[in-house]
N, C-alpha and C positions, 0 to 999 in steps of 0.2 A: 660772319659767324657770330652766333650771341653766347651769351654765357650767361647760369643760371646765378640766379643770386636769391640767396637764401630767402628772401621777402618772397617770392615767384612759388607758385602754386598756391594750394589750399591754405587758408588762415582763420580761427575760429572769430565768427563775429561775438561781440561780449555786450555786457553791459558793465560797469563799474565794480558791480559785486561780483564780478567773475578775475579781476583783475590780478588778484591774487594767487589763483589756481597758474596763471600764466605769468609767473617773474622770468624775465630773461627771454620770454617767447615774441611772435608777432603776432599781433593783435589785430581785428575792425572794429574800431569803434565808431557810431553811429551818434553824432552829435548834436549839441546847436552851441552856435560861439555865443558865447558869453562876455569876454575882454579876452584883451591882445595886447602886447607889447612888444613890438617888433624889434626896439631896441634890444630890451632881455632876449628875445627869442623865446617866450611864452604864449601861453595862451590857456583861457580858462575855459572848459567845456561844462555842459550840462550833457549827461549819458542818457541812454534811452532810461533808466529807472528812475531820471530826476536827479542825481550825486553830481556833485561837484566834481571834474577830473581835470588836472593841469599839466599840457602835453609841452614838451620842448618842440619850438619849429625850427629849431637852430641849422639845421639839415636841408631844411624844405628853399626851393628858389624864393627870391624876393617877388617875382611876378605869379608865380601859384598863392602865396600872402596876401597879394593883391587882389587876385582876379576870386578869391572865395564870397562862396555863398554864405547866407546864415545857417544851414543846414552842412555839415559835411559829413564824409567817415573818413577817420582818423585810419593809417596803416604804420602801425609803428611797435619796438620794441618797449615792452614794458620792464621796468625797474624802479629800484626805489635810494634814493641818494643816501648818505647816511645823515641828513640833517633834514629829512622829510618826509612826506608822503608818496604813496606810488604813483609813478608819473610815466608819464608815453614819447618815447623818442618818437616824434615822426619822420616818416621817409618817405610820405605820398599822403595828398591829399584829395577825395575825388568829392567834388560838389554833387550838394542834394537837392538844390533848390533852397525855393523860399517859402515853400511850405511845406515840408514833411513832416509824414508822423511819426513820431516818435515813440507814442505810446501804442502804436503796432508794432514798429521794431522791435520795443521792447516783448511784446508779446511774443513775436517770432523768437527772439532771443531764449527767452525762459523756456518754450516749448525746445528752443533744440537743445540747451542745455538739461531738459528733464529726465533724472535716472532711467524712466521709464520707457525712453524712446533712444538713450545710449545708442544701442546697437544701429539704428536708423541713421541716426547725422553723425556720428562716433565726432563730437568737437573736438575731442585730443587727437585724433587724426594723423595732424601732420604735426602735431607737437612728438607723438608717440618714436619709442624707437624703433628703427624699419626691422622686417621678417625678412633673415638673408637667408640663403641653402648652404649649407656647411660647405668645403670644397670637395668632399670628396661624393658628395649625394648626386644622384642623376637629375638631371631638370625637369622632373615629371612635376607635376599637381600634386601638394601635398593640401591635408587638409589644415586649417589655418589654427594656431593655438589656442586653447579655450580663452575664454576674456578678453580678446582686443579687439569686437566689436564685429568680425569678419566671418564668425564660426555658419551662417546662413552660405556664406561666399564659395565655400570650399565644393571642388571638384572630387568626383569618384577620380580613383587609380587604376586604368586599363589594366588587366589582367594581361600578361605576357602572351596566352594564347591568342587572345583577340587582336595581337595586333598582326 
């Protein structure tokens, strides 16, 4: 039997300038290595927008350190120490190769983070807090609360007769 861990499911992919909107969250980020110190447990990325971003691999196996491409995405919690900048615990690292683009990532990134498509890719998503049914509501289809991305999603409520 497995058990969910909080990294599991949906995660917004970012770029650097998004890093901030997600303190304390799980991140993709979409990289290329730039230095490593395995000693530290470092490592210095360049983001799909070109920024500099410096992840902890202190978590990550010795043999995934190993066996990385120049290209990876970064899965890991973002924070910021109190003696620095924001930085990316990682917990998983999945290779991209050795040639990706970066500069369509980034493009995809910006599109899905665009006010104007919110509703579409909703990135806070799984950041968001969940929609529970109070205990005493019946489990019908309610329609979803204005502003969290979902209000196209919602179901009509059968009329009692019809059922």
């Amino acid at each position: 039997m497995s058990t969910l861990h909080i990294t599991d499911g949906i995660n917004p992919r970012v770029n650097s300038s998004h890093l901030r909107e997600f303190m304390h969250k799980f991140v993709l980020l979409p990289c290329m290595v730039q230095w490593e110190d395995k000693e530290l447990g470092m490592m210095d990325v360049t983001a799909a927008d070109k920024a500099m971003v410096s992840v902890n691999t202190l978590r990550l196996e010795k043999q995934v350190l190993h066996d990385k491409s120049k290209f990876v995405e970064v899965l890991g919690q973002v924070y910021q120490p109190s003696f620095g900048e924001v930085t990316i615990l990682a917990v998983r690292l999945t290779n991209l190769g050795e040639n990706f683009d970066l500069d369509m990532a980034n493009k995809v990134i910006r599109f899905t983070h665009d006010s104007h498509f919110r509703q579409i890719f909703n990135p806070h998503g799984s950041t968001a807090n969940p929609i529970l049914l109070s205990p005493g509501q019946p489990s019908t289809p309610q329609p979803s609360p204005p502003g969290n991305g979902l209000d196209n999603l919602s179901m009509p409520v059968p009329d009692a007769n019809e059922v």
